[in-house]
MARBA-3410 file (N, C-alpha, C, O; in Angstrom, 1 decimal):
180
98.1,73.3,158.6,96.8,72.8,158.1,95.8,73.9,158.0,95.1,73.7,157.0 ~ 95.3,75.0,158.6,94.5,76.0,159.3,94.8,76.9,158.2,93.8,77.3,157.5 ~ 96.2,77.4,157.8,96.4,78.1,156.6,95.9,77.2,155.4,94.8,77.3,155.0 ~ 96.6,76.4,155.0,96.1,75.8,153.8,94.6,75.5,153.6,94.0,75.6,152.5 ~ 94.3,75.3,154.7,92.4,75.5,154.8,92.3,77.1,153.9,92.1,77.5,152.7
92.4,77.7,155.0,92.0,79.0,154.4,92.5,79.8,153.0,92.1,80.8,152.4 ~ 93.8,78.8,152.7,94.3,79.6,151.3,93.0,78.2,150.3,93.7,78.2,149.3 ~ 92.5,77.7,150.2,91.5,76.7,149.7,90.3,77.3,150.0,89.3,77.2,149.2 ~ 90.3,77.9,150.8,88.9,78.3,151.2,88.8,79.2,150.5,87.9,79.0,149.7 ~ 89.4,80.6,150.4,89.4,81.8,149.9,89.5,81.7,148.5,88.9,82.5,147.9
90.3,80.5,147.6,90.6,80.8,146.3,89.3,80.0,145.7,88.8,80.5,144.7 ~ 88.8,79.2,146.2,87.2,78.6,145.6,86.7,79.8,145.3,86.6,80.2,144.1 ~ 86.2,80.6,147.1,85.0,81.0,146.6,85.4,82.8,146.3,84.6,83.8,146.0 ~ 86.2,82.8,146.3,86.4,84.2,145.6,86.1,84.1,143.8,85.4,84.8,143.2 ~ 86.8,82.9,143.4,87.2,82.7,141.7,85.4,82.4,141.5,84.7,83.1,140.8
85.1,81.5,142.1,83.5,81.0,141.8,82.7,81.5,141.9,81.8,81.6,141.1 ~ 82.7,82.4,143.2,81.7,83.8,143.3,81.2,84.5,142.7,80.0,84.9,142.8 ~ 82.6,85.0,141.6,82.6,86.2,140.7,82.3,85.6,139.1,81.6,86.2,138.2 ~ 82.7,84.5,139.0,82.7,83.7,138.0,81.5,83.2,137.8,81.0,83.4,136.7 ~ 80.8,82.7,138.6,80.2,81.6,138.3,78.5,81.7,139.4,77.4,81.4,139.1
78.9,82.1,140.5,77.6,82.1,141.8,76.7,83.1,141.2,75.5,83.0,141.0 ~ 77.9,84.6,141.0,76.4,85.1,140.5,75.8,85.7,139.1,75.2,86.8,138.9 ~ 76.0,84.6,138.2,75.8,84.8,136.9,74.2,84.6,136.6,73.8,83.4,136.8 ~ 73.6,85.1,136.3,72.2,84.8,136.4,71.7,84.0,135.1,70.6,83.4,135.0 ~ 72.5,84.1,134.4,72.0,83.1,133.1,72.0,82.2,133.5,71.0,81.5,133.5
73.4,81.5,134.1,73.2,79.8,134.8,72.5,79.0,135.6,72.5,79.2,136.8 ~ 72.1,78.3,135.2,70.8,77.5,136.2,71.6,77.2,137.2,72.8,77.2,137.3 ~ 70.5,76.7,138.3,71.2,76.0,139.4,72.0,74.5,139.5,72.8,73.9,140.3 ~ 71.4,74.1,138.4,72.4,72.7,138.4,73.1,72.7,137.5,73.9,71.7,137.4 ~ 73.3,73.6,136.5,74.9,74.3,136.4,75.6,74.3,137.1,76.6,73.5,136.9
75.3,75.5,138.6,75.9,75.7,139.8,76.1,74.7,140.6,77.3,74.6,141.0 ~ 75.5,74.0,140.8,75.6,72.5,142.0,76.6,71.8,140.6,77.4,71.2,141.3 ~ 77.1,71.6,139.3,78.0,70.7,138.6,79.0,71.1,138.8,80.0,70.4,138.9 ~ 79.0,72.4,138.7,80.6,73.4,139.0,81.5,72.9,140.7,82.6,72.7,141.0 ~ 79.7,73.0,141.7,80.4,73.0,142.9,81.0,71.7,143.1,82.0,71.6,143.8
80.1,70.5,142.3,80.7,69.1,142.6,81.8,68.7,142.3,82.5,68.0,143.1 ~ 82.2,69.3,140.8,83.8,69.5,139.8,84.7,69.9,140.2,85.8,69.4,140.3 ~ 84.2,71.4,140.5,85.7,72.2,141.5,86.0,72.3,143.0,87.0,72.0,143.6 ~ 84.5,73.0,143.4,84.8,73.2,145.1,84.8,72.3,146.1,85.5,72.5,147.1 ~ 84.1,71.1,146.1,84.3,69.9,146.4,85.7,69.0,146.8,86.1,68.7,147.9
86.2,68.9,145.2,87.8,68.4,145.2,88.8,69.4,146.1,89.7,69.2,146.9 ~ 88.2,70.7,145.3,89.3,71.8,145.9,89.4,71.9,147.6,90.4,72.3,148.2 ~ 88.5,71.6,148.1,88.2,72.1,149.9,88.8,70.5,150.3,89.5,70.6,151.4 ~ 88.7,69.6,150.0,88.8,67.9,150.0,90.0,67.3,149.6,90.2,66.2,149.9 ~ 91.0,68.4,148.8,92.0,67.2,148.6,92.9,67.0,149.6,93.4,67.8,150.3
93.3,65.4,149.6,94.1,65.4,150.6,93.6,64.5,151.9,94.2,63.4,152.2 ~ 92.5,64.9,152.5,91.1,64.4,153.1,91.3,63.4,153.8,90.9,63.5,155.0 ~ 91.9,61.9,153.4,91.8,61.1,154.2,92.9,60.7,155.3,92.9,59.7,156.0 ~ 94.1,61.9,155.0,94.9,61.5,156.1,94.8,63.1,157.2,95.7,63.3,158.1 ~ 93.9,63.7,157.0,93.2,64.5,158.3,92.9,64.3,159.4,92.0,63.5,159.3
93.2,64.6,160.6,92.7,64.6,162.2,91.7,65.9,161.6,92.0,67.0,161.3 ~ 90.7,65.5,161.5,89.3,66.8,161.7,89.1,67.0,163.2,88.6,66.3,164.1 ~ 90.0,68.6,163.1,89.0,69.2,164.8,88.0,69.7,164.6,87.4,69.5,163.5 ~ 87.6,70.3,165.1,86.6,71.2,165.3,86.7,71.9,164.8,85.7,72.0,164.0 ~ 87.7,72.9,164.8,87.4,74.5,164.4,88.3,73.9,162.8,88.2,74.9,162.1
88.9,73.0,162.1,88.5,72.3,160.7,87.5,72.1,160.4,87.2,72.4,159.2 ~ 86.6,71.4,161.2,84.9,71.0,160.6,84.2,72.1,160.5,83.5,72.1,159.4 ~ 84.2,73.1,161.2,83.5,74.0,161.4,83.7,74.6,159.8,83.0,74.4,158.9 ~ 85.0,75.6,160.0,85.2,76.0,158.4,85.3,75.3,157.3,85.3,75.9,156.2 ~ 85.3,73.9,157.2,84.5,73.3,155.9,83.0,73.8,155.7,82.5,74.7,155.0
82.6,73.0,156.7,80.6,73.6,156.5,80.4,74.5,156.5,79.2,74.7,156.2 ~ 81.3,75.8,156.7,81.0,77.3,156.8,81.0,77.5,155.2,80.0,77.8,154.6 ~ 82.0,77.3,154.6,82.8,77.1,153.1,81.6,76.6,152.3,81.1,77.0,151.3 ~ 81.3,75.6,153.0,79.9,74.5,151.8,78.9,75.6,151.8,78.5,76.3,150.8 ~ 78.4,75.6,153.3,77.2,76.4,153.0,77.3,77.9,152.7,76.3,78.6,152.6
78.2,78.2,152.5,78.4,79.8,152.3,78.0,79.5,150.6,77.1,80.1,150.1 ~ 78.7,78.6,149.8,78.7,78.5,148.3,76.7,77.9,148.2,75.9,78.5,147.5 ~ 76.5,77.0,148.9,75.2,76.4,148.9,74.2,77.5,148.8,73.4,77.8,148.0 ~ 74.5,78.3,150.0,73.1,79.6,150.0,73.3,80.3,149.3,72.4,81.0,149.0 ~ 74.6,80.6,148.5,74.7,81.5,147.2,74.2,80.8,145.9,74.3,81.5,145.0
73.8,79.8,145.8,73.5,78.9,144.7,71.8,78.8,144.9,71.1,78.9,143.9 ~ 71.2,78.5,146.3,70.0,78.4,146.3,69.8,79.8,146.0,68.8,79.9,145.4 ~ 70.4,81.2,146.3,69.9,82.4,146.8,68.8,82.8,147.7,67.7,83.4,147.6 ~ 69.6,82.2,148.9,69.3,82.4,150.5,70.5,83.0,150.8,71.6,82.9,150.3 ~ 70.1,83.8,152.0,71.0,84.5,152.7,71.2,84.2,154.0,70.8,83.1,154.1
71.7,84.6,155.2,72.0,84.3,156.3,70.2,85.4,157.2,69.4,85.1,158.1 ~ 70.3,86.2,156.5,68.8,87.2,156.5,67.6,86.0,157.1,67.1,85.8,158.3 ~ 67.4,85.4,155.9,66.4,84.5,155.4,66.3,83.8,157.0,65.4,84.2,157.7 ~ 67.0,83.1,157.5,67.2,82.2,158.4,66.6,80.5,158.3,66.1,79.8,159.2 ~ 66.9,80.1,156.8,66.6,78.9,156.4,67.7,78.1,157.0,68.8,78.4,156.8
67.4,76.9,157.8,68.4,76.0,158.2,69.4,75.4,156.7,69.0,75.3,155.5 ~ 70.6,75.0,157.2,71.2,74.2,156.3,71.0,73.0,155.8,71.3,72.5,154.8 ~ 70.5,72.6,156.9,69.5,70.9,156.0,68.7,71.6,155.1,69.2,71.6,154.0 ~ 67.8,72.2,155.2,66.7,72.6,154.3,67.2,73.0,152.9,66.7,72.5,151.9 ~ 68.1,73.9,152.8,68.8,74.2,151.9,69.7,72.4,151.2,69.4,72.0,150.1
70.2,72.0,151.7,70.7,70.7,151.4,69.7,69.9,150.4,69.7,69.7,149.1 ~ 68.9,69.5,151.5,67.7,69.1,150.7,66.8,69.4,149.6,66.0,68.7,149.0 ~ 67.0,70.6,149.5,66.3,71.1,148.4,67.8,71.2,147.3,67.4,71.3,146.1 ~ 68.5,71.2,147.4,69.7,71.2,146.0,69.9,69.6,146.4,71.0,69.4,146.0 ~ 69.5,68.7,146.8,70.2,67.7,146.4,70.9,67.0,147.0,71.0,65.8,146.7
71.9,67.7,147.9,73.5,67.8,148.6,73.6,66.8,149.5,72.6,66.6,150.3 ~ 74.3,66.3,149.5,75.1,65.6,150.9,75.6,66.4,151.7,76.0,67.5,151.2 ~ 75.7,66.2,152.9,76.7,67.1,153.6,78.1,66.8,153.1,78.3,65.9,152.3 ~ 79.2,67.6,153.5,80.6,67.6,152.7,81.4,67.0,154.2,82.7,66.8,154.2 ~ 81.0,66.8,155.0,81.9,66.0,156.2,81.6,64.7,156.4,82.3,63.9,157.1
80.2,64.4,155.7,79.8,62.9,155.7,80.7,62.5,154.8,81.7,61.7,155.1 ~ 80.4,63.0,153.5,81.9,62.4,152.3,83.4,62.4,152.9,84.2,61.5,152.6 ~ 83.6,63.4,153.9,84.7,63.3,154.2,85.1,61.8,155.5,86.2,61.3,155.8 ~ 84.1,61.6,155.9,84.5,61.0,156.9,84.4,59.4,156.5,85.0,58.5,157.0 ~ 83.3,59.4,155.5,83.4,57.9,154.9,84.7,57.7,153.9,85.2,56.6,153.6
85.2,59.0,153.5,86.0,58.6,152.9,87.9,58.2,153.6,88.9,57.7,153.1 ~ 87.6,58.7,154.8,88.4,58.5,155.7,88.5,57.3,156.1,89.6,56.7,156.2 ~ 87.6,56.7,156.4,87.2,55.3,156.9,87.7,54.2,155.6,88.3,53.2,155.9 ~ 87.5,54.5,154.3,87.8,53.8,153.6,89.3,53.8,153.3,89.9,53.0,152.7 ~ 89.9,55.2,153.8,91.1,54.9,153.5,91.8,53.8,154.5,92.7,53.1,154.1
91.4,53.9,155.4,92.2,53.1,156.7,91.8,51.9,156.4,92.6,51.1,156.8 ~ 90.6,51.2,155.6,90.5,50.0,155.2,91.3,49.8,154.2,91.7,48.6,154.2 ~ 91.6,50.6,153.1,92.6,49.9,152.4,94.0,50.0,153.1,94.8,49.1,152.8 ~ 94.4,51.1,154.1,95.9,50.8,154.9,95.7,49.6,155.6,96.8,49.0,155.5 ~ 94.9,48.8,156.1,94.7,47.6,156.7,95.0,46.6,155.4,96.0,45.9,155.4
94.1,46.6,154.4,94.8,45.6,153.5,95.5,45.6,153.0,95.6,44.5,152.4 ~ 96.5,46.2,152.6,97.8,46.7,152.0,98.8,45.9,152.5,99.2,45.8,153.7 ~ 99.3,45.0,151.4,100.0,43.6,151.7,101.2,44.3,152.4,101.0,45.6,152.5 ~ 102.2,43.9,152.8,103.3,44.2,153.9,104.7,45.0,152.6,105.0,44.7,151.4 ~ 105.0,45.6,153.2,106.2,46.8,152.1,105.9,47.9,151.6,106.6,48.8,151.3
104.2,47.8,151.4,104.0,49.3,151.0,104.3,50.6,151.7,104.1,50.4,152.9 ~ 104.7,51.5,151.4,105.5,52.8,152.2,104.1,53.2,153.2,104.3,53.5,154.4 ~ 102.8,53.2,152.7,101.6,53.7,153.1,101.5,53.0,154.3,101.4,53.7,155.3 ~ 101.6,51.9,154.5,101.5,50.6,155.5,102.5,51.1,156.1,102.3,52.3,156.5 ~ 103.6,50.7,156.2,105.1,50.8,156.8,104.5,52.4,157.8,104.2,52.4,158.9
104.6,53.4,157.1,104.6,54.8,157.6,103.2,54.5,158.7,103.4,54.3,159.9 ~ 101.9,54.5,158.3,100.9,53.6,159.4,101.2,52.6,160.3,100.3,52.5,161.2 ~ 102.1,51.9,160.3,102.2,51.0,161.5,103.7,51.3,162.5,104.1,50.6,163.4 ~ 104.3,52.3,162.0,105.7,52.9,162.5,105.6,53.1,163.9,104.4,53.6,163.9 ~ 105.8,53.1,164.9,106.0,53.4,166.3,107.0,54.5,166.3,107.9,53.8,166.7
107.4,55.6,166.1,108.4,56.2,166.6,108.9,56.3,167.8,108.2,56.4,168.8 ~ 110.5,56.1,167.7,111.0,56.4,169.2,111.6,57.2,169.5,112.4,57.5,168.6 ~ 111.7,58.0,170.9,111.8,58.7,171.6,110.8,59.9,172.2,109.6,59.6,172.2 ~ 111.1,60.8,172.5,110.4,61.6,173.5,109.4,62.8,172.9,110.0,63.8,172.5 ~ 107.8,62.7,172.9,107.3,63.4,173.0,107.7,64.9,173.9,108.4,65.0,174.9
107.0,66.2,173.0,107.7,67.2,173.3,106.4,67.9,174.7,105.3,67.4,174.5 ~ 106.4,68.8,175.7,106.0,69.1,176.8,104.5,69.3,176.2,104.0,69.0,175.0 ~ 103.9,69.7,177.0,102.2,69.8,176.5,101.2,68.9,176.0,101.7,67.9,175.6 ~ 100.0,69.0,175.8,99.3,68.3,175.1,99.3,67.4,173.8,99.1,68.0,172.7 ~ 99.6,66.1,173.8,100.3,65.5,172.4,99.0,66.6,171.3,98.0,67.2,171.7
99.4,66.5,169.8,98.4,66.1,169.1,97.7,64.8,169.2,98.2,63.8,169.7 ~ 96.0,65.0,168.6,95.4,63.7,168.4,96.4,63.2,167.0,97.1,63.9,166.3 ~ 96.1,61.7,167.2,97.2,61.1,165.9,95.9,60.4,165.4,94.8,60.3,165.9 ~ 96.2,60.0,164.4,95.2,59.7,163.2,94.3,58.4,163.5,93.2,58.0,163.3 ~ 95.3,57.9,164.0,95.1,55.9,164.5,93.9,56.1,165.5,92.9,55.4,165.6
94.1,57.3,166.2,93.7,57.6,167.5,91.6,58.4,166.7,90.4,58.3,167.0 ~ 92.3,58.9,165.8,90.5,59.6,165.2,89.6,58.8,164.8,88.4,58.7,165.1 ~ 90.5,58.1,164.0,89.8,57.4,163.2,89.1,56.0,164.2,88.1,55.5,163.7 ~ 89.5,55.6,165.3,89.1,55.4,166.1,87.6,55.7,166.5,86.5,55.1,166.4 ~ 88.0,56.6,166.8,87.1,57.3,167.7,86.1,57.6,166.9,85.0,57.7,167.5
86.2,58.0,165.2,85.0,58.0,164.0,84.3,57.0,163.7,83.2,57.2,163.4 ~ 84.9,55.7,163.9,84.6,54.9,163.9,83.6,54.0,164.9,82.8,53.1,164.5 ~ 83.8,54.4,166.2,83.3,54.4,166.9,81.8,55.6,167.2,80.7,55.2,167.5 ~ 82.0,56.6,167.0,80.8,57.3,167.0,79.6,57.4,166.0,78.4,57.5,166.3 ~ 80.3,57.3,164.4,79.4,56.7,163.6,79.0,55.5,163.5,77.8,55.4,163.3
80.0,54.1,163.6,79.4,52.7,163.2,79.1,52.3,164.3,78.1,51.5,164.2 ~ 79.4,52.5,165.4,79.9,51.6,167.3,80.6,50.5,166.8,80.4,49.5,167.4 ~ 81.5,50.2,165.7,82.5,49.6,166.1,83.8,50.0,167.2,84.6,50.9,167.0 ~ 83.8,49.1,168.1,85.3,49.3,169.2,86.4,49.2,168.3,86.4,48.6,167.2 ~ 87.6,49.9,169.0,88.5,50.2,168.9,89.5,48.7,168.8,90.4,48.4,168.0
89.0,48.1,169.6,89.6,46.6,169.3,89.2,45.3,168.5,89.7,44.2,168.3 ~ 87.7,46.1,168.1,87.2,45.4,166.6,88.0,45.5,165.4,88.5,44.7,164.7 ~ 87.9,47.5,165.5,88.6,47.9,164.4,89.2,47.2,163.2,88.4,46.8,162.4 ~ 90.5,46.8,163.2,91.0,45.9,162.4,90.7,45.0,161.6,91.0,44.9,160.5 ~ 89.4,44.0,162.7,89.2,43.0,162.2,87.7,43.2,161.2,87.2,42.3,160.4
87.2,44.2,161.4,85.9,44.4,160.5,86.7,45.1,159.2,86.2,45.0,158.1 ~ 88.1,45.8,159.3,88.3,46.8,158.1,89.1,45.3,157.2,89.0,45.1,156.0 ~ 89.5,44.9,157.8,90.1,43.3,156.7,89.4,43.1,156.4,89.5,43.7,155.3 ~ 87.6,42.4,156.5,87.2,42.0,156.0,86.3,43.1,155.2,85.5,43.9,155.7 ~ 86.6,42.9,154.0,86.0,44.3,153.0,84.6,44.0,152.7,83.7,44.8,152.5
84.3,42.4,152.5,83.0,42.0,152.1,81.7,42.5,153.4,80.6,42.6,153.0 ~ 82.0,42.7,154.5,81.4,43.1,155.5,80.9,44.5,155.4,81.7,45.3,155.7 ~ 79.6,44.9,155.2,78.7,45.9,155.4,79.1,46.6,156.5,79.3,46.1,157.6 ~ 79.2,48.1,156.3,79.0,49.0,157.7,77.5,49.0,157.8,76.8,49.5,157.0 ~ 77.2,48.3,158.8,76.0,48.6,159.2,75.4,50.0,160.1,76.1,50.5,161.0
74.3,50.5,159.7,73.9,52.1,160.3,74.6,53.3,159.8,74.7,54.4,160.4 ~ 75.2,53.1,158.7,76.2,54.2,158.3,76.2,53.7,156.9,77.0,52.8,156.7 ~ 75.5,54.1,155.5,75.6,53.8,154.5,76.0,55.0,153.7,75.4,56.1,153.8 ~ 77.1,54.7,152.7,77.5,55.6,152.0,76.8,57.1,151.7,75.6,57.2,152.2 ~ 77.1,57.9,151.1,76.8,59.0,150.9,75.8,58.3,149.2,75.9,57.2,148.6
74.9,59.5,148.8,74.1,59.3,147.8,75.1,59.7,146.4,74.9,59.1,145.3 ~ 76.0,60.7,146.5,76.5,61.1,145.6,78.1,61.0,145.5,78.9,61.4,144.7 ~ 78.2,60.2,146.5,79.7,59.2,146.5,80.2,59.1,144.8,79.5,58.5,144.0 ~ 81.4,59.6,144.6,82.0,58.4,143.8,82.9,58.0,143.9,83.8,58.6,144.6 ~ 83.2,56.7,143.2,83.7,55.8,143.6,83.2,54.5,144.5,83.9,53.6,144.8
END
């Protein structure tokens, strides 16, 4: 996962860099359409079956904002925060998209009538023996816990708020530039 980050990481912003960040004819919402079209999808596909650690989260937002202050033309020099820069292009954060969009996927693995491979593979128990050391976090287990830190829904709610689809996340409303 950690390589594939970094081979995503490197091919954005090298190709867009040279291409596209520092072309001076192009306006900036040029730049912010490009970043929504390519670097976006490109750093993101894949996304909602992720355990996000840390040092994953970290190099996403490093990636965003590295392309963001090359688009506003701010530098690391300047010492402008990354909200401020956000806010002034427009931007959502790119881990918010990521995390609602994670949430939404586990709502549709919860409704997913019975036989789908998506479902099946999500509710599988494997058996036998975990190997020595620290397990990995497993996904059942994050999303949990995302769930919990952004909405306060419990873990033993879970389920029953993601069935019902007509039900509002309350305190946690989509991103502004969501689609879909």
């Amino acid at each position: 996962m950690e390589r594939e980050m970094g081979r995503r990481i490197g091919a954005v912003l090298q190709s867009l860099y040279c291409t596209v960040v520092t072309k001076r004819e192009l306006s900036q919402k040029a730049k912010l359409s490009v970043y929504r079209a390519i670097s976006v999808p490109t750093l993101t596909y894949g996304h909602e079956g992720w355990v996000m650690t840390e040092r994953t989260r970290l190099r996403i937002q490093a990636a965003e904002m590295g392309f963001l202050r090359r688009v506003a033309g701010v530098s690391l020099r300047d010492k402008v925060r990354s909200s401020v820069i956000r806010e002034g292009l427009g931007v959502e954060p790119l881990l918010l998209r990521v995390e609602w969009s994670q949430l939404r996927w586990f709502g549709h693995l919860v409704r997913m009538p019975p036989g789908r491979l998506s479902r099946e593979v999500f509710q599988a128990r494997p058996a036998g023996r975990r190997l020595r050391g620290r397990p990995r976090t497993r996904w059942r287990d994050y999303i949990s816990s995302l769930a919990w830190e952004r909405l306060g829904i419990p873990q033993s709610e879970l389920v029953d708020v993601a069935t019902d689809k007509r039900e509002k996340m309350d305190g946690w409303d989509k991103p502004k530039n969501y689609i879909n």
